[in-house]
N, C-alpha and C positions, 0 to 999 in steps of 0.2 A: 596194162594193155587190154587185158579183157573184161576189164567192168568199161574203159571207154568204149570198144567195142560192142558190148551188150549198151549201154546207153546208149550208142549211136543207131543201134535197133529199134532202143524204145521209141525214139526219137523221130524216124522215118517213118512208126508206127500211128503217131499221135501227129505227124503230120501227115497221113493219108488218109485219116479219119477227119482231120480241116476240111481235108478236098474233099471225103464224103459230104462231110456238112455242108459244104457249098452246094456241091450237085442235088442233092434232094431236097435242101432248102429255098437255093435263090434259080437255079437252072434246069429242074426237073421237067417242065415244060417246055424248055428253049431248046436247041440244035445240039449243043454239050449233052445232057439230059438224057434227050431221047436216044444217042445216041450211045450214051456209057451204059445204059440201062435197058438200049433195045424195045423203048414202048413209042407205040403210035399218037401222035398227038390228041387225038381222042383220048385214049387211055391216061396218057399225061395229065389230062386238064382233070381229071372227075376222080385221080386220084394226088392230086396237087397237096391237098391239106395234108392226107397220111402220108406222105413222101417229107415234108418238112417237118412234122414229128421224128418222124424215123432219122433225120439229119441233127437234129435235136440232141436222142438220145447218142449218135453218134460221136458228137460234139463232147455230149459229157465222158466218153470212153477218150476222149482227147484229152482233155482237160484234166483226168486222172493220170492218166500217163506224165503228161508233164507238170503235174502238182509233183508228179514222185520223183522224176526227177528233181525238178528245183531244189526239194526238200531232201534227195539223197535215200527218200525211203523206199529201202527194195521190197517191204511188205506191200505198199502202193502199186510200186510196178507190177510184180504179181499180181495182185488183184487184179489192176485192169487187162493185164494182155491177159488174164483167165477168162474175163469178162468176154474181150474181144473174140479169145479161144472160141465159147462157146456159141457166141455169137454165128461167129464163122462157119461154124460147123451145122448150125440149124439153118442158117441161110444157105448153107450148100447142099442140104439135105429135103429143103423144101420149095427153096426163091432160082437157085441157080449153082450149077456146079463149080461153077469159077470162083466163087464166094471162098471157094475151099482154098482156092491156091491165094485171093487177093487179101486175105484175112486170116483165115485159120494158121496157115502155112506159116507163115512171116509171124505170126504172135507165137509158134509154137518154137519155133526158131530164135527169137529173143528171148522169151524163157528157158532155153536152153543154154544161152548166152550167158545169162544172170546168174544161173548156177552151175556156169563153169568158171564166173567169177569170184562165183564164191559167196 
Protein backbone atom coordinates (compact mmCIF):
# COMPACT_ATOMS: atom_id res chain seq x y z
CA UNK A 1 0.00 0.00 0.00
CA UNK A 2 2.70 2.48 0.41
CA UNK A 3 5.02 2.07 -2.56
CA UNK A 4 1.35 2.52 -4.48
CA UNK A 5 0.73 5.37 -2.55
CA UNK A 6 4.28 6.84 -3.08
CA UNK A 7 3.85 6.24 -6.90
CA UNK A 8 0.58 7.70 -6.96
CA UNK A 9 2.66 10.89 -5.82
CA UNK A 10 5.26 10.41 -8.21
CA UNK A 11 2.63 10.34 -10.67
CA UNK A 12 0.53 13.42 -9.88
CA UNK A 13 4.09 14.91 -9.73
CA UNK A 14 5.10 14.24 -13.36
CA UNK A 15 1.74 14.94 -14.26
CA UNK A 16 1.79 18.66 -12.98
CA UNK A 17 5.01 19.14 -14.58
CA UNK A 18 2.76 18.04 -18.21
CA UNK A 19 0.60 20.99 -17.17
CA UNK A 20 3.83 23.07 -16.71
CA UNK A 21 4.89 22.19 -19.91
CA UNK A 22 1.79 23.25 -21.58
CA UNK A 23 1.52 26.55 -19.77
CA UNK A 24 4.94 27.96 -20.64
CA UNK A 25 5.28 26.24 -23.86
CA UNK A 26 1.99 26.47 -25.89
CA UNK A 27 -0.14 29.17 -23.53
CA UNK A 28 2.30 31.36 -21.86
CA UNK A 29 1.01 34.27 -23.91
CA UNK A 30 -2.63 33.37 -23.95
CA UNK A 31 -5.48 34.05 -20.87
CA UNK A 32 -4.30 30.51 -19.08
CA UNK A 33 -0.76 31.91 -19.15
CA UNK A 34 -1.01 35.13 -17.91
CA UNK A 35 -2.92 34.21 -15.63
CA UNK A 36 -1.16 31.13 -13.83
CA UNK A 37 1.90 32.99 -14.04
CA UNK A 38 0.61 36.68 -13.29
CA UNK A 39 2.41 38.44 -16.33
CA UNK A 40 1.05 41.29 -18.53
CA UNK A 41 0.85 40.58 -22.08
CA UNK A 42 3.52 42.79 -22.97
CA UNK A 43 5.66 40.77 -20.62
CA UNK A 44 4.24 37.51 -22.00
CA UNK A 45 5.21 38.18 -25.72
CA UNK A 46 9.09 39.29 -25.28
CA UNK A 47 9.52 36.60 -22.91
CA UNK A 48 7.65 33.79 -24.90
CA UNK A 49 10.88 31.88 -26.19
CA UNK A 50 12.39 31.65 -22.50
CA UNK A 51 9.13 30.52 -21.11
CA UNK A 52 8.98 27.52 -23.72
CA UNK A 53 12.57 26.49 -22.83
CA UNK A 54 11.73 26.66 -19.31
CA UNK A 55 8.61 24.20 -20.15
CA UNK A 56 11.02 22.18 -21.95
CA UNK A 57 13.17 21.48 -19.19
CA UNK A 58 10.13 20.90 -17.16
CA UNK A 59 8.90 18.25 -19.50
CA UNK A 60 12.14 16.54 -19.06
CA UNK A 61 11.59 16.46 -15.03
CA UNK A 62 8.22 14.65 -16.26
CA UNK A 63 9.55 12.45 -18.32
CA UNK A 64 12.07 11.16 -15.55
CA UNK A 65 9.60 10.75 -13.20
CA UNK A 66 7.51 8.49 -15.14
CA UNK A 67 10.61 6.76 -17.08
CA UNK A 68 10.98 5.46 -13.25
CA UNK A 69 8.05 4.65 -12.81
CA UNK A 70 7.46 2.46 -15.92
CA UNK A 71 10.67 1.00 -15.11
CA UNK A 72 9.98 0.48 -11.22
CA UNK A 73 13.34 2.35 -10.64
CA UNK A 74 13.13 4.11 -7.27
CA UNK A 75 16.91 5.43 -8.06
CA UNK A 76 15.03 7.37 -10.99
CA UNK A 77 12.33 8.56 -8.97
CA UNK A 78 14.62 10.08 -6.63
CA UNK A 79 16.52 11.71 -8.77
CA UNK A 80 13.88 13.50 -10.46
CA UNK A 81 11.55 14.57 -7.54
CA UNK A 82 15.43 15.92 -6.17
CA UNK A 83 15.62 17.52 -9.27
CA UNK A 84 12.18 18.87 -8.89
CA UNK A 85 13.11 19.51 -5.01
CA UNK A 86 15.60 21.93 -5.96
CA UNK A 87 14.14 23.29 -8.57
CA UNK A 88 11.36 24.29 -6.45
CA UNK A 89 13.09 25.77 -3.93
CA UNK A 90 15.18 28.21 -6.27
CA UNK A 91 12.07 29.23 -7.88
CA UNK A 92 10.53 29.92 -4.59
CA UNK A 93 13.47 31.77 -3.49
CA UNK A 94 13.90 33.90 -6.50
CA UNK A 95 10.56 33.60 -9.24
CA UNK A 96 7.81 33.30 -6.57
CA UNK A 97 6.93 31.87 -3.22
CA UNK A 98 4.18 29.71 -4.18
CA UNK A 99 6.79 27.72 -6.24
CA UNK A 100 7.57 26.41 -2.79
CA UNK A 101 4.28 24.91 -1.99
CA UNK A 102 3.40 23.92 -5.91
CA UNK A 103 6.74 21.99 -6.41
CA UNK A 104 9.04 21.84 -3.70
CA UNK A 105 6.36 20.71 -1.06
CA UNK A 106 4.70 17.92 -3.03
CA UNK A 107 8.33 16.47 -4.30
CA UNK A 108 9.40 16.50 -0.88
CA UNK A 109 6.29 14.79 0.22
CA UNK A 110 6.77 11.94 -2.42
CA UNK A 111 10.17 11.36 -1.27
CA UNK A 112 9.09 10.91 1.86
CA UNK A 113 6.62 8.45 0.60
CA UNK A 114 9.25 6.36 -1.25
CA UNK A 115 11.27 5.85 1.74
CA UNK A 116 8.56 5.05 3.86
CA UNK A 117 8.03 2.40 1.30
CA UNK A 118 10.90 1.38 1.54
Amino acid sequence: MAQLLAHAAVFVIGALHVYILVLEMFLWNKPAGLTAFGQTQAMADATRVLAANQGLYNGFLAAGLFWGLYTGSREFMVFFLLCVLVAGVYGGLTAARKILFIQAVPALVALGLLWAAG
